[in-house]
DOKOLDO-716202 format. One record per residue (C-alpha): residue number from 1; residue in three letters; x, y, z. Coordinates in steps of 0.05 Angstrom, whole numbers, plus 5000, padded with zeros to 4 digits. Example, Ala and Ser with C-alpha at 12.3 -4.5 7.8 and 13.67 -1.06 7.14 Angstrom:
# residues 2
  num  residuo     x     y     z
    1      ALA  5246  4910  5156
    2      SER  5273  4979  5143
***
This chain:
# residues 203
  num  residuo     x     y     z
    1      UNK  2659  6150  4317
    2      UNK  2603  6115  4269
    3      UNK  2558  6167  4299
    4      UNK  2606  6230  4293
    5      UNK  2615  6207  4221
    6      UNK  2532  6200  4198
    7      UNK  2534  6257  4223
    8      UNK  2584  6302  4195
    9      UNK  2575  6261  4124
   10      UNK  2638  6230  4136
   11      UNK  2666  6164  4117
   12      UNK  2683  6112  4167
   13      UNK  2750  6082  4148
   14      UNK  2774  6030  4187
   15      UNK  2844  5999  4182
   16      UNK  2846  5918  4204
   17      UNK  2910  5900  4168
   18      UNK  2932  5878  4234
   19      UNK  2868  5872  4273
   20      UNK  2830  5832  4221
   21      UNK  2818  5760  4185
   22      UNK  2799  5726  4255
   23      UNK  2858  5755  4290
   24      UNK  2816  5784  4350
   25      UNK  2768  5729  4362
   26      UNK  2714  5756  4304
   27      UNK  2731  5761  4224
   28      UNK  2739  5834  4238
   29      UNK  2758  5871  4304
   30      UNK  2702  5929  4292
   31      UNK  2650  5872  4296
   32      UNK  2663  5871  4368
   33      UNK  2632  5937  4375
   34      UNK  2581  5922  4324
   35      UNK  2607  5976  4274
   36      UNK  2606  5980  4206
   37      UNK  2651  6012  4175
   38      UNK  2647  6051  4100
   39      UNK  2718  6028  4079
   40      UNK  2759  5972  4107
   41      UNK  2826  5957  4094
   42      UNK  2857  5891  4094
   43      UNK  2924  5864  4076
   44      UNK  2977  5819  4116
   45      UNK  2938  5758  4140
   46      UNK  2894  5760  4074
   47      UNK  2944  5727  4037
   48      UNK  2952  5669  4087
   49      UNK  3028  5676  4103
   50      UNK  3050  5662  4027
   51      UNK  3025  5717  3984
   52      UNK  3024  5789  3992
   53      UNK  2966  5819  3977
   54      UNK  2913  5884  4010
   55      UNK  2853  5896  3995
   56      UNK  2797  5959  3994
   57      UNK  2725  5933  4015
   58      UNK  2675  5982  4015
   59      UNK  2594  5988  4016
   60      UNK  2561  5991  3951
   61      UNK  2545  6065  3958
   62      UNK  2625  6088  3970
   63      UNK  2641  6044  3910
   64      UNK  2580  6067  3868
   65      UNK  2622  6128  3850
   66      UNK  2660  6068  3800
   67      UNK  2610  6043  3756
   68      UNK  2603  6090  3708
   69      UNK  2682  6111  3716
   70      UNK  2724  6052  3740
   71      UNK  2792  6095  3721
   72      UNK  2778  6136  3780
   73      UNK  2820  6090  3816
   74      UNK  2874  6038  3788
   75      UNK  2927  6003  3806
   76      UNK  2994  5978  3780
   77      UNK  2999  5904  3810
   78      UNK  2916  5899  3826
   79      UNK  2882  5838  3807
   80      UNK  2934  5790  3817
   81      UNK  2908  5716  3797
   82      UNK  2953  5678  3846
   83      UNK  2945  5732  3904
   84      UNK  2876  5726  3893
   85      UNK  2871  5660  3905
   86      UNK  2915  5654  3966
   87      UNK  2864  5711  3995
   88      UNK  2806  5663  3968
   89      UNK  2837  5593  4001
   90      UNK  2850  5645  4067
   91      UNK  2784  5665  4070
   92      UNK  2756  5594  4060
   93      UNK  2802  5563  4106
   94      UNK  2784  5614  4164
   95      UNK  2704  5608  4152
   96      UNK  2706  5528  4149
   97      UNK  2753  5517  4199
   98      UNK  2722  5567  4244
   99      UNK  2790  5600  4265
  100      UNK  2764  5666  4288
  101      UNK  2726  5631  4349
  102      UNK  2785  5580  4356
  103      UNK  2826  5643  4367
  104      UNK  2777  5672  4415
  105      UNK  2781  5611  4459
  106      UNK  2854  5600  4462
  107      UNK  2861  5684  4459
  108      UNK  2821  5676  4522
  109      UNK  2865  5620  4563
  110      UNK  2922  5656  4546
  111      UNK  2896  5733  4572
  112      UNK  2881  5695  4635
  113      UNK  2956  5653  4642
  114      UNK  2987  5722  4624
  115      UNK  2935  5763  4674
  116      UNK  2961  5707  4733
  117      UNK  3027  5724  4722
  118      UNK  3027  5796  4719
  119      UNK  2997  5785  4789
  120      UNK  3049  5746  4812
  121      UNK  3104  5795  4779
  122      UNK  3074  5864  4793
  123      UNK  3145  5889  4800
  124      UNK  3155  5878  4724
  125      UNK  3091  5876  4697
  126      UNK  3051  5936  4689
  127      UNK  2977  5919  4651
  128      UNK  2962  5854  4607
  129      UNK  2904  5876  4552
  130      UNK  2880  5841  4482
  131      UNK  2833  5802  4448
  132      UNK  2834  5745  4415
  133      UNK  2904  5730  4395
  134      UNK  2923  5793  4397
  135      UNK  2953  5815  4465
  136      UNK  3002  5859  4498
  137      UNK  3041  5855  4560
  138      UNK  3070  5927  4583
  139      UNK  3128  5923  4632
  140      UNK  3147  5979  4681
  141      UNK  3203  6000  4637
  142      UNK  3232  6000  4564
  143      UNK  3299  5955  4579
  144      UNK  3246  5903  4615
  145      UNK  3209  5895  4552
  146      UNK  3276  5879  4506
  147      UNK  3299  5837  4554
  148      UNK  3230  5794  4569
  149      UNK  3221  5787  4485
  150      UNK  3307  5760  4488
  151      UNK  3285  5715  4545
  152      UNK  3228  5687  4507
  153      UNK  3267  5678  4438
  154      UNK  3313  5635  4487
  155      UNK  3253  5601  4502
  156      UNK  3234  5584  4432
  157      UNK  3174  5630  4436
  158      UNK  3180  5704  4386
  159      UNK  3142  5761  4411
  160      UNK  3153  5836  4380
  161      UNK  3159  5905  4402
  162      UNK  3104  5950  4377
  163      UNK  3159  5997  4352
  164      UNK  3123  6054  4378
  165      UNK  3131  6040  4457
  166      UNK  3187  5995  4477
  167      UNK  3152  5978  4545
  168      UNK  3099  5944  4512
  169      UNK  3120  5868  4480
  170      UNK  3068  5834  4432
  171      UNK  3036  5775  4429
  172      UNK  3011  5745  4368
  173      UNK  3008  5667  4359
  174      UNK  2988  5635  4298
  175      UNK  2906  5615  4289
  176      UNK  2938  5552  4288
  177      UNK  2961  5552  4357
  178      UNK  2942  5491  4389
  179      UNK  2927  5472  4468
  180      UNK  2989  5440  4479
  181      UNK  3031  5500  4444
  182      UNK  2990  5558  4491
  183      UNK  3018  5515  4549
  184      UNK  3084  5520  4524
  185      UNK  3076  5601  4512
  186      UNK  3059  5610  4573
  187      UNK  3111  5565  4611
  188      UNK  3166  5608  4567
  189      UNK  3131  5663  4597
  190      UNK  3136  5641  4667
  191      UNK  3213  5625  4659
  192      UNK  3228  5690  4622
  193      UNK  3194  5729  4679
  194      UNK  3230  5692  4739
  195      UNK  3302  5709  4693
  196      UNK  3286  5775  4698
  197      UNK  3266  5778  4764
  198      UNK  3333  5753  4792
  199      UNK  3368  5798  4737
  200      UNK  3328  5856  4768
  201      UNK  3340  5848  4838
  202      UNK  3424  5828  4825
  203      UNK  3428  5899  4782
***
């Protein structure tokens, strides 16, 4: 796509509200392909859980187009102070704490618990894919998915649909997650799958 858009003279514009701010593993998903991007958007996870906020980052030669004419592009709410500084102590907190490559780690031992137990439930798992802490399990039909994210909410543990495809559940722990918690995660996972087995087969 980076080379399509050089080129065509196109701008590369990629979208890691979701994807970015460590989620994946790196600060931003695209640097696992080594791409950079001419516009990035950012939002959700910038403001750290307490503050909503998004955010346009560009190269200086996309944003050049500004400095003689910043009115080109304003905004109503822009600029917040306090947003601003959530984004700030979010930024700070992920760079000295080094969260991205904590969330690569535990991202990892988690891919591999689900990947052993889609093995051992091919008959309701389908494919296990993600990076980071960002991973989906797709089941072999829609009612298994709702029924493995109820099992794990009895289980203390919230996944999400990815409203688009109701076979395929999320999963998306915290940065935070610790050791002890992926354990737990995937234990919940392990009892939620053997419910549904049984469910399955007395249907």
């Amino acid at each position: 796509m980076r080379k399509l858009c050089d080129e065509f003279g196109a701008l590369l514009i990629l979208d890691e509200v979701q994807t970015g701010m460590g989620r994946t593993g790196k600060m931003f998903a695209c640097e696992h392909e080594n791409v950079q991007p001419d516009i990035l958007c950012l939002a959700k996870a910038l403001g750290g859980g307490v503050m909503p906020i998004g955010a346009t980052v560009a190269t200086e030669e996309v944003f050049s187009v500004l400095f003689d004419n910043p009115f080109l592009h304003t905004t109503t709410f822009g600029g917040n102070p306090l947003a601003c500084a959530a984004a700030l102590a979010t930024i700070n907190v992920l760079l000295t704490q080094n969260l991205p490559a904590q969330a690569a780690q535990k991202g990892d031992m988690l891919l591999d618990g689900f990947r052993l137990l889609a093995q051992e439930y091919p008959d309701l798992v389908n494919e296990v894919r993600g990076k980071g802490m960002l991973m989906a399990i797709e089941f072999v039909d829609n009612e298994i998915g709702y029924d493995f994210a109820s099992e794990m909410f009895r289980q203390r543990v919230l996944v999400a649909g990815t409203l688009n495809n109701a076979k395929t559940i999320r999963i998306e722990p915290p940065l935070t997650l610790t050791l002890e918690q992926c354990e737990q995660v995937l234990k919940a996972a392990r009892k939620a799958l053997a419910a549904l087995r049984v469910s399955v087969e007395e249907a």
